[in-house]
PyMOL Python script that loads the backbone (N, CA, C, O; Angstrom):
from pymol import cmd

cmd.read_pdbstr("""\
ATOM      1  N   UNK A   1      87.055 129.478  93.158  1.00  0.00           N
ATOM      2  CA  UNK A   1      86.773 128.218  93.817  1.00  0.00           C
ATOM      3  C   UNK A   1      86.512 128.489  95.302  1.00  0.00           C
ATOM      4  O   UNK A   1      87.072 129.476  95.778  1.00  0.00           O
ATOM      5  N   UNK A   2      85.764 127.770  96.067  1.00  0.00           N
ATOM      6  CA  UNK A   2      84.989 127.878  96.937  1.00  0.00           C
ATOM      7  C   UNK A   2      85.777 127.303  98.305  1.00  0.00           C
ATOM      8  O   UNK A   2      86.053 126.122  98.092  1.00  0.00           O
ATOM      9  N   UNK A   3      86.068 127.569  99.146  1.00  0.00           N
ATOM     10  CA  UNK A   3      87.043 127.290 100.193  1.00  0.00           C
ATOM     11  C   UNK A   3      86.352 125.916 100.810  1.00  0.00           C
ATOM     12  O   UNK A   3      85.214 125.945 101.276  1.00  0.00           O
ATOM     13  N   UNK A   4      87.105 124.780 100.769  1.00  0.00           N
ATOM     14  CA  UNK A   4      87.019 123.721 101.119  1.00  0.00           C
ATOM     15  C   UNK A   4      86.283 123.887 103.025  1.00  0.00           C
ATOM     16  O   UNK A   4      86.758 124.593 103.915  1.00  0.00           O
ATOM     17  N   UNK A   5      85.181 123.072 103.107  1.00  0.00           N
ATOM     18  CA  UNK A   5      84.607 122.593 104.721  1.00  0.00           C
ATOM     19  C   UNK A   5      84.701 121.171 105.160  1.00  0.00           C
ATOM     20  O   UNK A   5      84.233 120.131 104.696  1.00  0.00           O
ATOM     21  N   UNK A   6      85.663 121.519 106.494  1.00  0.00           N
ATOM     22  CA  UNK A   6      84.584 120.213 107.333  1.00  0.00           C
ATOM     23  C   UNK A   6      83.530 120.544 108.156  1.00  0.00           C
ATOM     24  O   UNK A   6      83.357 121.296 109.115  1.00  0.00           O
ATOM     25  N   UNK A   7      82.744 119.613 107.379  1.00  0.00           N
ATOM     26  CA  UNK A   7      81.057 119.650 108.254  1.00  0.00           C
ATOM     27  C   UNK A   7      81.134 119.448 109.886  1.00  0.00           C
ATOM     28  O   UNK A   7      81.812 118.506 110.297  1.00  0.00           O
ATOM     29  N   UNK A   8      80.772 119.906 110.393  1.00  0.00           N
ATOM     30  CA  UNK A   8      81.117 119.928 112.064  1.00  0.00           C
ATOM     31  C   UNK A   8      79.809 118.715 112.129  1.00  0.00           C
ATOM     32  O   UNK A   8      79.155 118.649 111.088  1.00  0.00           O
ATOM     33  N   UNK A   9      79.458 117.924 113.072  1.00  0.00           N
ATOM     34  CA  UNK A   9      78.260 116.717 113.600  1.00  0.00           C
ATOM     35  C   UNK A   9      77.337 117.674 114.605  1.00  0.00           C
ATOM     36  O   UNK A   9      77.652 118.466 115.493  1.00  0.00           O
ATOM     37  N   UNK A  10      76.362 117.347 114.193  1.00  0.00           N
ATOM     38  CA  UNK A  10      75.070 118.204 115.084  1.00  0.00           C
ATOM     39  C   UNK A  10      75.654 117.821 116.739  1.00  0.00           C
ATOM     40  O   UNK A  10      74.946 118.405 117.559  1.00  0.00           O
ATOM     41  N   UNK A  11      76.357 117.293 117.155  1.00  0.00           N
ATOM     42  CA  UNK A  11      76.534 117.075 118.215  1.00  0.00           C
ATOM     43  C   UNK A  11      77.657 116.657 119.013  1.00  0.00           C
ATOM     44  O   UNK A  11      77.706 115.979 120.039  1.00  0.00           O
ATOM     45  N   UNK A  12      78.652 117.274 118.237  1.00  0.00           N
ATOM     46  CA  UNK A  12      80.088 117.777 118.322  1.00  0.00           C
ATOM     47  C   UNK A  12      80.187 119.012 119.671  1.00  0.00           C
ATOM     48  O   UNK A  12      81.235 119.291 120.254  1.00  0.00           O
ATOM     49  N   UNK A  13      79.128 119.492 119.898  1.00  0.00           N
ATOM     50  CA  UNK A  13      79.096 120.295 121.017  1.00  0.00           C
ATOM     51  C   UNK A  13      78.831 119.682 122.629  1.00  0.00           C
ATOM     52  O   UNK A  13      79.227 120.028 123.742  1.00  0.00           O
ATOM     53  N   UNK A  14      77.902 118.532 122.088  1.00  0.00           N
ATOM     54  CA  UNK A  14      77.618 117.619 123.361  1.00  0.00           C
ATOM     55  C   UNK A  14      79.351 116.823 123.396  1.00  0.00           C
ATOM     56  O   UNK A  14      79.914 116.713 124.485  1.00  0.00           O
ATOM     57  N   UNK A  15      79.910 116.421 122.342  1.00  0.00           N
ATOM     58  CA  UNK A  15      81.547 115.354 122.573  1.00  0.00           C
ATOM     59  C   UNK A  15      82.301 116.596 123.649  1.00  0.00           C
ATOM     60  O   UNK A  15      82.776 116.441 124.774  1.00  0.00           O
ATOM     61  N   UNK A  16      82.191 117.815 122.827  1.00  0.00           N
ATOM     62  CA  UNK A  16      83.437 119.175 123.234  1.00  0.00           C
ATOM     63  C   UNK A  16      83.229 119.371 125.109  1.00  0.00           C
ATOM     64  O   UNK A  16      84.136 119.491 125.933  1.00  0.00           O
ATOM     65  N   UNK A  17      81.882 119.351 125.335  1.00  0.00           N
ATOM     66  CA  UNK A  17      81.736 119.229 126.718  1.00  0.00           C
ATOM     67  C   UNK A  17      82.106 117.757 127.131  1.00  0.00           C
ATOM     68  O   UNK A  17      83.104 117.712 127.850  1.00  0.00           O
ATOM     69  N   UNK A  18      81.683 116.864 126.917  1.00  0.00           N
ATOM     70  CA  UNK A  18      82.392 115.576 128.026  1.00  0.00           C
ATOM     71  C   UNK A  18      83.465 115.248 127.377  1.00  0.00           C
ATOM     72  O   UNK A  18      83.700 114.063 127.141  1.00  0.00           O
ATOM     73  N   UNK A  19      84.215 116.147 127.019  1.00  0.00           N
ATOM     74  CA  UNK A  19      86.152 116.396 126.954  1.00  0.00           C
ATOM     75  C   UNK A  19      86.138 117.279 127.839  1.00  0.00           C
ATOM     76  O   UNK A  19      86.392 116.804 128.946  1.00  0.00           O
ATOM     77  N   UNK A  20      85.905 118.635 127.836  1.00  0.00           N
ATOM     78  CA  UNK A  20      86.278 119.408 129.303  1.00  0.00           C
ATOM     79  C   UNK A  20      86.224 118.269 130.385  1.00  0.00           C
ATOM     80  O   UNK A  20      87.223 117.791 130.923  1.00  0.00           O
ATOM     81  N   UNK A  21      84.788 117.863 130.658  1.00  0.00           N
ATOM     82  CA  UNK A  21      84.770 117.238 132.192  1.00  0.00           C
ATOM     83  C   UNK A  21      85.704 116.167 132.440  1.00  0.00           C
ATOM     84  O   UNK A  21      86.112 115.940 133.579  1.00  0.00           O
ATOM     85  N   UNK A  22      86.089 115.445 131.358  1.00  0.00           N
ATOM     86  CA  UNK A  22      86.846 114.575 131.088  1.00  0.00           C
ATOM     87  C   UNK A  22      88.302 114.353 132.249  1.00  0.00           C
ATOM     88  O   UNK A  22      88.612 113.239 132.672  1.00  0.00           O
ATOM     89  N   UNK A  23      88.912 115.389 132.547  1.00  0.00           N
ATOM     90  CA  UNK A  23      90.214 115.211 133.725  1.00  0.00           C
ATOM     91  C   UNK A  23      89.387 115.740 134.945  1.00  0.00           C
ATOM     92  O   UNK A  23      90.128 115.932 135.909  1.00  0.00           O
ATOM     93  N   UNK A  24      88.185 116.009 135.172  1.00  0.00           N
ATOM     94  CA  UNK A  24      87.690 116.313 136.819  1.00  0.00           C
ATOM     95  C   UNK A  24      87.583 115.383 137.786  1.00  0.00           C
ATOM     96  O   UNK A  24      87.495 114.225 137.378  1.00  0.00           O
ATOM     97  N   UNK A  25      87.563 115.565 139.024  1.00  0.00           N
ATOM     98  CA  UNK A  25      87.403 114.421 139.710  1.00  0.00           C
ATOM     99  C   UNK A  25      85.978 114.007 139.663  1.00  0.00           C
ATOM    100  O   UNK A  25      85.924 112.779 139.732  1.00  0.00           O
ATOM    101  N   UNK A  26      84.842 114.533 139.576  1.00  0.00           N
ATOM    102  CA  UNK A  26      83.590 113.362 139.335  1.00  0.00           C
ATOM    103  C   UNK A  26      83.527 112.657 138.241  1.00  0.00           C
ATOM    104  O   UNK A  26      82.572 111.884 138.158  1.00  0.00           O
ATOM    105  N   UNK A  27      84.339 112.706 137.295  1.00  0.00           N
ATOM    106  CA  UNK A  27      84.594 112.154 136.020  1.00  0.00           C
ATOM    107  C   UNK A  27      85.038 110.696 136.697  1.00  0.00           C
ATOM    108  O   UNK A  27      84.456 109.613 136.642  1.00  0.00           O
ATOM    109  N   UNK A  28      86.126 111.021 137.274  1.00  0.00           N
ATOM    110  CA  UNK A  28      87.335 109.979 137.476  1.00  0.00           C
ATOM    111  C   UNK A  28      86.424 109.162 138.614  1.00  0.00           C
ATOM    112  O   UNK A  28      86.632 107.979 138.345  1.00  0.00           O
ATOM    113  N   UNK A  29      85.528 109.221 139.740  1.00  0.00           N
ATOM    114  CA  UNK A  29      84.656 108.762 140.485  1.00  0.00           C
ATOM    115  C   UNK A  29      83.827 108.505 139.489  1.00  0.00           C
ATOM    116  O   UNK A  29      84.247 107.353 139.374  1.00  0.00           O
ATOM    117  N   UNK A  30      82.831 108.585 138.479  1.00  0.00           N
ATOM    118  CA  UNK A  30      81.931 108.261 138.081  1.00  0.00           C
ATOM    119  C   UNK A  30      82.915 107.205 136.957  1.00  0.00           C
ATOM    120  O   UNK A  30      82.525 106.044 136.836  1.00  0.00           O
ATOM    121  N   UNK A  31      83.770 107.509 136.418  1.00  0.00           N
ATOM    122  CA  UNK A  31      84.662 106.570 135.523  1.00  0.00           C
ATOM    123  C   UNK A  31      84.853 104.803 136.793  1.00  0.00           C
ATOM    124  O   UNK A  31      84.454 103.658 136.582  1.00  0.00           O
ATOM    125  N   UNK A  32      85.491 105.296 137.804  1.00  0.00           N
ATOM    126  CA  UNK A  32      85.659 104.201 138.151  1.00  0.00           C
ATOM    127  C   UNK A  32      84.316 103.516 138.475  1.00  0.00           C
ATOM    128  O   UNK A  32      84.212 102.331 138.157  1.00  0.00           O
ATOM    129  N   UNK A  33      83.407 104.054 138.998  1.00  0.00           N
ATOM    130  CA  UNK A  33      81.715 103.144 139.945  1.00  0.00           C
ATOM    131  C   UNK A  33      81.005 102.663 138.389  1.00  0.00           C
ATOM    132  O   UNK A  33      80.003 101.957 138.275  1.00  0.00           O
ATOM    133  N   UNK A  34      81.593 103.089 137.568  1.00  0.00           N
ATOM    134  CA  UNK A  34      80.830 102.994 136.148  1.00  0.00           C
ATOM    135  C   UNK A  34      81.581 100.965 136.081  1.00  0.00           C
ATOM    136  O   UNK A  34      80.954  99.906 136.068  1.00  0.00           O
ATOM    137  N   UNK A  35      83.237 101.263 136.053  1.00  0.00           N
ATOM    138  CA  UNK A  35      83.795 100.098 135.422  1.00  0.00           C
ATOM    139  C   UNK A  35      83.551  99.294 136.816  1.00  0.00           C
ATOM    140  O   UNK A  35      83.815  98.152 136.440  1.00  0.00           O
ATOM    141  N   UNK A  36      83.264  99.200 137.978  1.00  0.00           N
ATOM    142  CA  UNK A  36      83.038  98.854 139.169  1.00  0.00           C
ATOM    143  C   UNK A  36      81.510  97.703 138.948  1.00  0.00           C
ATOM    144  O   UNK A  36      81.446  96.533 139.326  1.00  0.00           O
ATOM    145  N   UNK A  37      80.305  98.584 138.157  1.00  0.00           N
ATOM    146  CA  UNK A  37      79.415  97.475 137.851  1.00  0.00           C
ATOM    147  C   UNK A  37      79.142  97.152 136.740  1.00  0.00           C
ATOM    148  O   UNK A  37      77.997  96.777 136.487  1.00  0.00           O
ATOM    149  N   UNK A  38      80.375  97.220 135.512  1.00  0.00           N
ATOM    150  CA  UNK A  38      80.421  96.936 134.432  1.00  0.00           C
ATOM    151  C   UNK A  38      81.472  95.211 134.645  1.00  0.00           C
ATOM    152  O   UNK A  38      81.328  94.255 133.882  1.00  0.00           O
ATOM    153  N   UNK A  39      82.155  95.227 135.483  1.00  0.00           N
ATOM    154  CA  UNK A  39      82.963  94.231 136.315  1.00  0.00           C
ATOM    155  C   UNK A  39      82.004  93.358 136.694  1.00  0.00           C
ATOM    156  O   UNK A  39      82.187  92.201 136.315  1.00  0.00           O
ATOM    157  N   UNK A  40      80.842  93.617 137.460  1.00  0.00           N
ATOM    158  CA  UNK A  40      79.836  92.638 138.102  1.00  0.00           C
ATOM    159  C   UNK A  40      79.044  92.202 136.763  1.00  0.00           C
ATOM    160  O   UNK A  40      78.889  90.987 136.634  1.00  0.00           O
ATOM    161  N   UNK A  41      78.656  92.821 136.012  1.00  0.00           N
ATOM    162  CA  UNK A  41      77.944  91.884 134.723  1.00  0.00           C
ATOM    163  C   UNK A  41      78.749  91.447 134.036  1.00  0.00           C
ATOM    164  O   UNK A  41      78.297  90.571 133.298  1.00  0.00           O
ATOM    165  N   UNK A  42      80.135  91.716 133.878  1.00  0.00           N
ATOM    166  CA  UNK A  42      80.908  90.709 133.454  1.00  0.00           C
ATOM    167  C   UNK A  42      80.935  89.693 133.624  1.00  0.00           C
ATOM    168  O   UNK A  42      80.668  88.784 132.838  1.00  0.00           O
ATOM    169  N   UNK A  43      81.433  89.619 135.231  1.00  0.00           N
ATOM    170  CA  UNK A  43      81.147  88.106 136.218  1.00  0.00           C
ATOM    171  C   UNK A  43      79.841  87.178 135.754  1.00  0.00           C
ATOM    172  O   UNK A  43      79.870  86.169 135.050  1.00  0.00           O
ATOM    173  N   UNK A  44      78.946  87.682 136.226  1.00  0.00           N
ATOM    174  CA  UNK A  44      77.197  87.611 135.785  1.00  0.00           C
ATOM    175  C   UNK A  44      77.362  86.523 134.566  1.00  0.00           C
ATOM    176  O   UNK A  44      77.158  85.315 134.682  1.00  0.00           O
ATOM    177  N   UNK A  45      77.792  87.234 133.318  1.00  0.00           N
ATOM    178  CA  UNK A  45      77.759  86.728 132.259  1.00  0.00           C
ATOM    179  C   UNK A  45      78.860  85.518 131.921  1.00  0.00           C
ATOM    180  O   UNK A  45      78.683  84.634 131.083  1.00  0.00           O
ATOM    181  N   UNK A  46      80.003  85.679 132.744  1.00  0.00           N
ATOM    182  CA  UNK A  46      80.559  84.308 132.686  1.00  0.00           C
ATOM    183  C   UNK A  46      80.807  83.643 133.542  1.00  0.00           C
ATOM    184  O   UNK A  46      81.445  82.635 133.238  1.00  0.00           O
ATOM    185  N   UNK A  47      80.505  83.808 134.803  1.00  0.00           N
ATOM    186  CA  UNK A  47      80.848  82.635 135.782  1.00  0.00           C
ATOM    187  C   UNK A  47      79.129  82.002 136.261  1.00  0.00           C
ATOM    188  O   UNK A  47      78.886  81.010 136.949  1.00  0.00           O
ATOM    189  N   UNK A  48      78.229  82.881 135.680  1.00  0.00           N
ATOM    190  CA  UNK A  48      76.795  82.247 136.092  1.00  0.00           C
ATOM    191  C   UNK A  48      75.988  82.292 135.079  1.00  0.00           C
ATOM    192  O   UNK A  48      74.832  82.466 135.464  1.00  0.00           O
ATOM    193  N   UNK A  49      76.148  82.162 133.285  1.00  0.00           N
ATOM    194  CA  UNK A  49      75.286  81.764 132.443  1.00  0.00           C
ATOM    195  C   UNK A  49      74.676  83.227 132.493  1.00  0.00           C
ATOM    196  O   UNK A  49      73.533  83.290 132.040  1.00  0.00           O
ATOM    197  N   UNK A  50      75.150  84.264 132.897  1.00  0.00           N
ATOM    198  CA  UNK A  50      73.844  85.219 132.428  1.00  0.00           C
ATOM    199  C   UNK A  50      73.633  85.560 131.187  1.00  0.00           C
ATOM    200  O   UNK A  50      73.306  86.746 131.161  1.00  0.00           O
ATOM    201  N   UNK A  51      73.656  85.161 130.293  1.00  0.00           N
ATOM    202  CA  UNK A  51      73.835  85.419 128.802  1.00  0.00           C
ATOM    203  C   UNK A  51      72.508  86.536 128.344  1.00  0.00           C
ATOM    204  O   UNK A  51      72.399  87.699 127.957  1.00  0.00           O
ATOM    205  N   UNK A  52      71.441  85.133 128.723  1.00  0.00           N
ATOM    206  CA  UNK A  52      70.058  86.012 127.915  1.00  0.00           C
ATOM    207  C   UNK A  52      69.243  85.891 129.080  1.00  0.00           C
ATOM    208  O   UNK A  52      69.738  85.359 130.074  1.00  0.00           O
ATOM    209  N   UNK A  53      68.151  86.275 129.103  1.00  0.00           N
ATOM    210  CA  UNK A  53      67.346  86.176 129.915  1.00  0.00           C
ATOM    211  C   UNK A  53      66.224  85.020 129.709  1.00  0.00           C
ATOM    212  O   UNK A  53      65.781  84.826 128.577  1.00  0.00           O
ATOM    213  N   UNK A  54      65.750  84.222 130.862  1.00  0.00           N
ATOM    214  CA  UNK A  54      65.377  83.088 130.679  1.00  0.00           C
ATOM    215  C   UNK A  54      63.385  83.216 130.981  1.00  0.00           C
ATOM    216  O   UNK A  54      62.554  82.327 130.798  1.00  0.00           O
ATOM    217  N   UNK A  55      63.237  84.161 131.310  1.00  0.00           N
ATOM    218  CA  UNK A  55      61.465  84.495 131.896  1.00  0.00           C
ATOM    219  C   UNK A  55      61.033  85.791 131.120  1.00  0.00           C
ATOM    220  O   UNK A  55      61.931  86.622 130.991  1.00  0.00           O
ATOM    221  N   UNK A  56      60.115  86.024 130.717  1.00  0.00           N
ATOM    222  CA  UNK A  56      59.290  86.646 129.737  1.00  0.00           C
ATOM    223  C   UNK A  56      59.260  87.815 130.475  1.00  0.00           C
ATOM    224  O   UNK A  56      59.449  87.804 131.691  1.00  0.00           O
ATOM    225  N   UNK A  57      58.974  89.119 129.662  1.00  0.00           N
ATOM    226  CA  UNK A  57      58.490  90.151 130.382  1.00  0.00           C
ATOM    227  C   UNK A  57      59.461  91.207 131.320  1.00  0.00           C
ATOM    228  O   UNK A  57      60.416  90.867 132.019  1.00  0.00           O
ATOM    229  N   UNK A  58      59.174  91.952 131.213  1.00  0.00           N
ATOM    230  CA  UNK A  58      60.042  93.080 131.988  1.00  0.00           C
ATOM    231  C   UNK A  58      59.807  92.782 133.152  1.00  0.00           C
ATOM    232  O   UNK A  58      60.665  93.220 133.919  1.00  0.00           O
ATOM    233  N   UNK A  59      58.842  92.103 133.722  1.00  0.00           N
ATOM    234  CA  UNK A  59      59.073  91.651 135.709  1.00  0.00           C
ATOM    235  C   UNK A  59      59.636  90.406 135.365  1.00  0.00           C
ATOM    236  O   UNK A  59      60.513  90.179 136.199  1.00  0.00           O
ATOM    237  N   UNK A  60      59.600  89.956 134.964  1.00  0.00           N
ATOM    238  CA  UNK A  60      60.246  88.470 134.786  1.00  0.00           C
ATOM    239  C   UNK A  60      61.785  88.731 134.787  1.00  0.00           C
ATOM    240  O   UNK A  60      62.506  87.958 135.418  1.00  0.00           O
ATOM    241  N   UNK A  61      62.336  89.818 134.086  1.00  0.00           N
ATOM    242  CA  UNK A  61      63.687  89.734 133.841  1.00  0.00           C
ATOM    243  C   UNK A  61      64.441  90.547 135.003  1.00  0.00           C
ATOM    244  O   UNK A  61      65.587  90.477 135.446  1.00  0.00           O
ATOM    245  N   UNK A  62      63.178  91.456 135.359  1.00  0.00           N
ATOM    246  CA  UNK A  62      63.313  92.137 136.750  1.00  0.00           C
ATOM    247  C   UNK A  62      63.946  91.176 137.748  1.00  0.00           C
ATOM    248  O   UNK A  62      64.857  91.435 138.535  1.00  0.00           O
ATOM    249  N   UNK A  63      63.342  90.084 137.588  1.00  0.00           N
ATOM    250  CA  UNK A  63      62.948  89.030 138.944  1.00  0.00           C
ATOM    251  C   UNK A  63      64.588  88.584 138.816  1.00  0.00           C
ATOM    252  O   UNK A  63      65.562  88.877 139.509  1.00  0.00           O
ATOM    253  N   UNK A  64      64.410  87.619 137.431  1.00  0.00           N
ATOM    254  CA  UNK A  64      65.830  87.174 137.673  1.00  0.00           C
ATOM    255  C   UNK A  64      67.177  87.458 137.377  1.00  0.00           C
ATOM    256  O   UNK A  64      68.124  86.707 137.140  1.00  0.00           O
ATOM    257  N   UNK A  65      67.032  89.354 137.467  1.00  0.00           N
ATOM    258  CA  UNK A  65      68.080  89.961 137.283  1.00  0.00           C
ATOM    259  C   UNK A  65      68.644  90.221 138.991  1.00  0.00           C
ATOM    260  O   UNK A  65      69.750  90.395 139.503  1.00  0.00           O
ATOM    261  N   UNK A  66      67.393  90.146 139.447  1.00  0.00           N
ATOM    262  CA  UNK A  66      67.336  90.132 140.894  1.00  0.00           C
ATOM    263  C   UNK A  66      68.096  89.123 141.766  1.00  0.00           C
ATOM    264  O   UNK A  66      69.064  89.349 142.492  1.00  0.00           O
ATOM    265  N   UNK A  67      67.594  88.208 141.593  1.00  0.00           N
ATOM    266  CA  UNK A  67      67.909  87.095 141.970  1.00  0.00           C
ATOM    267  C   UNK A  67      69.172  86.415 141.766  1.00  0.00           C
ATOM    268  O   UNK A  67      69.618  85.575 142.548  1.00  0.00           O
ATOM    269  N   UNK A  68      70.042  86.995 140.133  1.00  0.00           N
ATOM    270  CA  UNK A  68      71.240  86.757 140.159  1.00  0.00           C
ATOM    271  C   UNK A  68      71.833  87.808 140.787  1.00  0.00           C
ATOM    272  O   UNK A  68      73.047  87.703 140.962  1.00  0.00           O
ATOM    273  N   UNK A  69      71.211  88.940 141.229  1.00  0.00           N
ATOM    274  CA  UNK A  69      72.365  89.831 141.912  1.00  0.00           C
ATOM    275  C   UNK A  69      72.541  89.326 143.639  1.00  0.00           C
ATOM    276  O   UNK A  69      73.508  89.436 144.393  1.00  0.00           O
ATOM    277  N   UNK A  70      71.158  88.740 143.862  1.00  0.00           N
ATOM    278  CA  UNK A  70      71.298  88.120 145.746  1.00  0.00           C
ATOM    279  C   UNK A  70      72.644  87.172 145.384  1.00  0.00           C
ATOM    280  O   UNK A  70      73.593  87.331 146.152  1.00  0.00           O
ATOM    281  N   UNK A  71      72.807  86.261 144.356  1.00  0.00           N
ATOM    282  CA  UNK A  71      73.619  85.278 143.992  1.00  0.00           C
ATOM    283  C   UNK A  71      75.100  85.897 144.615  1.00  0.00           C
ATOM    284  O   UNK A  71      75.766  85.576 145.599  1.00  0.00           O
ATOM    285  N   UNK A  72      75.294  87.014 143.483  1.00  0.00           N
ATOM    286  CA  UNK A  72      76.186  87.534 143.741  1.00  0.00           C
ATOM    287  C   UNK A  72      76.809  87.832 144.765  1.00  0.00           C
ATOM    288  O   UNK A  72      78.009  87.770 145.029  1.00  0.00           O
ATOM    289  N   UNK A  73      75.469  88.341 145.650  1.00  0.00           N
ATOM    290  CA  UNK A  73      76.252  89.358 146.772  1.00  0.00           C
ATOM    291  C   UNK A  73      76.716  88.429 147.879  1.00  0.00           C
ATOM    292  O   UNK A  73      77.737  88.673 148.522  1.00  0.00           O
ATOM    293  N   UNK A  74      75.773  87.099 148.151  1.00  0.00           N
ATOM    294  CA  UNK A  74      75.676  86.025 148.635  1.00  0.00           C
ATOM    295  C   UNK A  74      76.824  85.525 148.925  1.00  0.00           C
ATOM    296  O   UNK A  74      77.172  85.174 150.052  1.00  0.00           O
ATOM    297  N   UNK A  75      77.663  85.447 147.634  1.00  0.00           N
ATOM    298  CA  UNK A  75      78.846  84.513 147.382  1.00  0.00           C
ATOM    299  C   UNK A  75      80.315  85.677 147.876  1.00  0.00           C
ATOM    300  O   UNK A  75      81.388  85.315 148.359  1.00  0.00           O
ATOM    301  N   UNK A  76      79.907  86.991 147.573  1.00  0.00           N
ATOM    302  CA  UNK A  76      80.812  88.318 148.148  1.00  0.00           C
ATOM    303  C   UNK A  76      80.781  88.090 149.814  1.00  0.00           C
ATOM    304  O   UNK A  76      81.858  88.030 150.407  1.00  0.00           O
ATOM    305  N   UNK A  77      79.737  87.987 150.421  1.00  0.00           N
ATOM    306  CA  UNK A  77      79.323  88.244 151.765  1.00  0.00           C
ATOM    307  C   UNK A  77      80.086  87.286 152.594  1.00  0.00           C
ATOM    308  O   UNK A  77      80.615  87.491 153.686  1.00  0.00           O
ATOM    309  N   UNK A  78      80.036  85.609 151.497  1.00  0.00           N
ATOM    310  CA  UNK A  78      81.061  84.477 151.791  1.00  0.00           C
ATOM    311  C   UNK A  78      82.228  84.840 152.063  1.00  0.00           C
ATOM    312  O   UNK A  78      82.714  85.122 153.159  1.00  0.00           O
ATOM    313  N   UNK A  79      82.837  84.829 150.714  1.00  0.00           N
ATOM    314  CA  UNK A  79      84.075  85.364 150.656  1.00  0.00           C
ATOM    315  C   UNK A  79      84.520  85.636 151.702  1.00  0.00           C
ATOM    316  O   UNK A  79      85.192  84.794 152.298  1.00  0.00           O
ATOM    317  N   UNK A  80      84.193  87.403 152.472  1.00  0.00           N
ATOM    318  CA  UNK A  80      84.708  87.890 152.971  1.00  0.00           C
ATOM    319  C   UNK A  80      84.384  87.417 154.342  1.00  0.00           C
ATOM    320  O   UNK A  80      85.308  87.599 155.134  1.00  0.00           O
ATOM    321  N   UNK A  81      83.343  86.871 154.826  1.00  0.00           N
ATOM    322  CA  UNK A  81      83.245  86.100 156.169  1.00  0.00           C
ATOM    323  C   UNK A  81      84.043  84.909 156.347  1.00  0.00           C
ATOM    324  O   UNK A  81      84.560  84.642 157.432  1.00  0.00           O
ATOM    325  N   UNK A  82      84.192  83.997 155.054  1.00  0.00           N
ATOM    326  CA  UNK A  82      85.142  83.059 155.174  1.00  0.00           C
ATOM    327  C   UNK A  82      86.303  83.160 154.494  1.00  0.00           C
ATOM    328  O   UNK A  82      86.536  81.951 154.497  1.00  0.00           O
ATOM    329  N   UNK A  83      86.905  83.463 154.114  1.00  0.00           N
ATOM    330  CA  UNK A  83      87.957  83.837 153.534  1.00  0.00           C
ATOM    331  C   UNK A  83      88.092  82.718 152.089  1.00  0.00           C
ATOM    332  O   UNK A  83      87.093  82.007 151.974  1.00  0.00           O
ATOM    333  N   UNK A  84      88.851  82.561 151.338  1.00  0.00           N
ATOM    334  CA  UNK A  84      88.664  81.961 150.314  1.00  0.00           C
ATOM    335  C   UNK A  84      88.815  80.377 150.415  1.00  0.00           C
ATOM    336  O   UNK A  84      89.706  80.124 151.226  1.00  0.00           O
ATOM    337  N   UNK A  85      88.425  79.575 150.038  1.00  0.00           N
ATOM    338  CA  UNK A  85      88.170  78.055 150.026  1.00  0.00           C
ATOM    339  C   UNK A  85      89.513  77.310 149.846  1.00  0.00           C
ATOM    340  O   UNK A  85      90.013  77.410 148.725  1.00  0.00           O
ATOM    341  N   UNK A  86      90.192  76.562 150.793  1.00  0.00           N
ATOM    342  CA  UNK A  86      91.397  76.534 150.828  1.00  0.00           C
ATOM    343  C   UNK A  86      91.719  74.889 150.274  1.00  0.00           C
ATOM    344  O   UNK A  86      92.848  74.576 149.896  1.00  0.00           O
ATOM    345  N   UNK A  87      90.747  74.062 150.284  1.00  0.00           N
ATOM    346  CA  UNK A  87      90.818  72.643 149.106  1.00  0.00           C
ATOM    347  C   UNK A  87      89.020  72.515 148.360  1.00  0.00           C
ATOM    348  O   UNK A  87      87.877  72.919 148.571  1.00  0.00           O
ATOM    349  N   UNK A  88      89.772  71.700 147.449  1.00  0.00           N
ATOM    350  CA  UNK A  88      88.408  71.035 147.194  1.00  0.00           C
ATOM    351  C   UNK A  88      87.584  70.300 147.597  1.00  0.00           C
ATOM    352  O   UNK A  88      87.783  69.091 147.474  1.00  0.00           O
ATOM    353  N   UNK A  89      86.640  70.676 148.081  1.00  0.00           N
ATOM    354  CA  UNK A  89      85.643  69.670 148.925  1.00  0.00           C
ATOM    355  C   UNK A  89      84.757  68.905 147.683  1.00  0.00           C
ATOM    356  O   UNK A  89      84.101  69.355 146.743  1.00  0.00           O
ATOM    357  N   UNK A  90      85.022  67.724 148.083  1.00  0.00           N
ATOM    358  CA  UNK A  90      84.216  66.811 146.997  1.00  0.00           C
ATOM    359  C   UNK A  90      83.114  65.978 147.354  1.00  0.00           C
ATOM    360  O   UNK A  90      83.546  65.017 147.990  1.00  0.00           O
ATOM    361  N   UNK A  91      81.507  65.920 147.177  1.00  0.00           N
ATOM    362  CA  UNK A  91      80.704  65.061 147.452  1.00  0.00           C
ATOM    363  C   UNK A  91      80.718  63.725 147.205  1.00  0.00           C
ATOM    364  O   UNK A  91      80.469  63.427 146.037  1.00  0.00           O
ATOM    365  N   UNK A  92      80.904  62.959 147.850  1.00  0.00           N
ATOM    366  CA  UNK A  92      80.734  61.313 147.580  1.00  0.00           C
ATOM    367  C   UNK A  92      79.092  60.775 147.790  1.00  0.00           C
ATOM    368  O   UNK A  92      78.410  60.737 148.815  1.00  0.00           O
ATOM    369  N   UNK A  93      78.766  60.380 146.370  1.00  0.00           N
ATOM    370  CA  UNK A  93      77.962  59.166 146.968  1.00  0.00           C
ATOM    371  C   UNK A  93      78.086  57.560 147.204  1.00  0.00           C
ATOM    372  O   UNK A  93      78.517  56.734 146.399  1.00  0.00           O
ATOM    373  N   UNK A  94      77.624  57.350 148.437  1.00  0.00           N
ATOM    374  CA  UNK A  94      77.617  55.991 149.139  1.00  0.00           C
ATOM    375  C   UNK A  94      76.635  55.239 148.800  1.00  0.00           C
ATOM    376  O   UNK A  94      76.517  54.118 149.295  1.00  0.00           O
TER     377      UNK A  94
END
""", "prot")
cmd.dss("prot")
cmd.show_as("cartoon", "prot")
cmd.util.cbc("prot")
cmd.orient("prot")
């Protein structure tokens, strides 16, 4: 009888290397800037409707992938110039 195999994956050699790099420090820098703008499309997707894209076309989605990121930075730039919003300001109409 024939000595039992596990089949190794054509690309079990590419996993075996990003396990070495795995405890280096550009790992751990590229790990965090990775979850850093994985955080901002989070936001994106639930505090501003980014769900799907609303304009046709790869410039189109360009545009208003764009345009929600000015959003973003817009409301960051706030933030930190004004510090956080300390009541609710409410519009009345008269």
């Amino acid at each position: 009888m024939a000595a039992r195999q596990v089949p190794r994956d054509i690309h079990e050699d590419a996993r075996d290397m990003a396990r070495r790099l795995m405890g280096t420090k550009r790992f751990l820098k590229s790990r965090d800037e990775r979850k850093r703008i994985e955080m901002r499309f989070a936001h994106l997707k639930t505090h501003h409707g980014f769900e799907r894209m609303r304009l046709r076309g790869l410039s189109g989605a360009r545009d208003e992938f764009h345009l929600a990121a000015i959003v973003q930075n817009l409301k960051t730039m706030a933030l930190h110039l004004l510090g956080p919003p300390t009541g609710q300001v409410r519009a009345s109409i008269a």
